[in-house]
Phi, psi and omega in degrees: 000141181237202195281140162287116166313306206220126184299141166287142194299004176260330163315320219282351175298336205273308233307339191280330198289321177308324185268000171272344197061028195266004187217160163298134147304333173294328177300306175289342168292313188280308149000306195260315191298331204274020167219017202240169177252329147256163189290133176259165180253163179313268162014309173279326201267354153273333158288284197317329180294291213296330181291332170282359120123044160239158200270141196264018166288347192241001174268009194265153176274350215256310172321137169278161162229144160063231198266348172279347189289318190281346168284000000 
């Protein structure tokens, strides 16, 4: 597999949460899986985060994200 040039059109719905830092790569897998027929694997939702040039390390659930990071 090689790298995405260009982010898949199904991240860009997360992209406003993303920039917020408002949601999990977990949050979103369990999203996409509960409308998909096969199942994505984790692998596909942090590459598409990382083809839109955000880094997914502060986006894992074991993290605070967001407004909660700042309390």
């Amino acid at each position: 597999m090689g790298r995405i040039e260009r982010a898949p059109d199904w991240i860009l719905k997360y992209k406003e949460r993303l920039d917020k830092g408002a949601i999990a790569v977990e949050d979103i897998l369990e999203a996409e899986n509960k409308t998909r027929e096969k199942p994505m694997k984790i692998s596909s939702v942090t590459r598409a985060i990382n083809a839109l040039g955000y880094p997914i390390t502060d986006l894992r659930r074991g993290k605070q994200v967001g407004a909660e990071a700042e309390e």
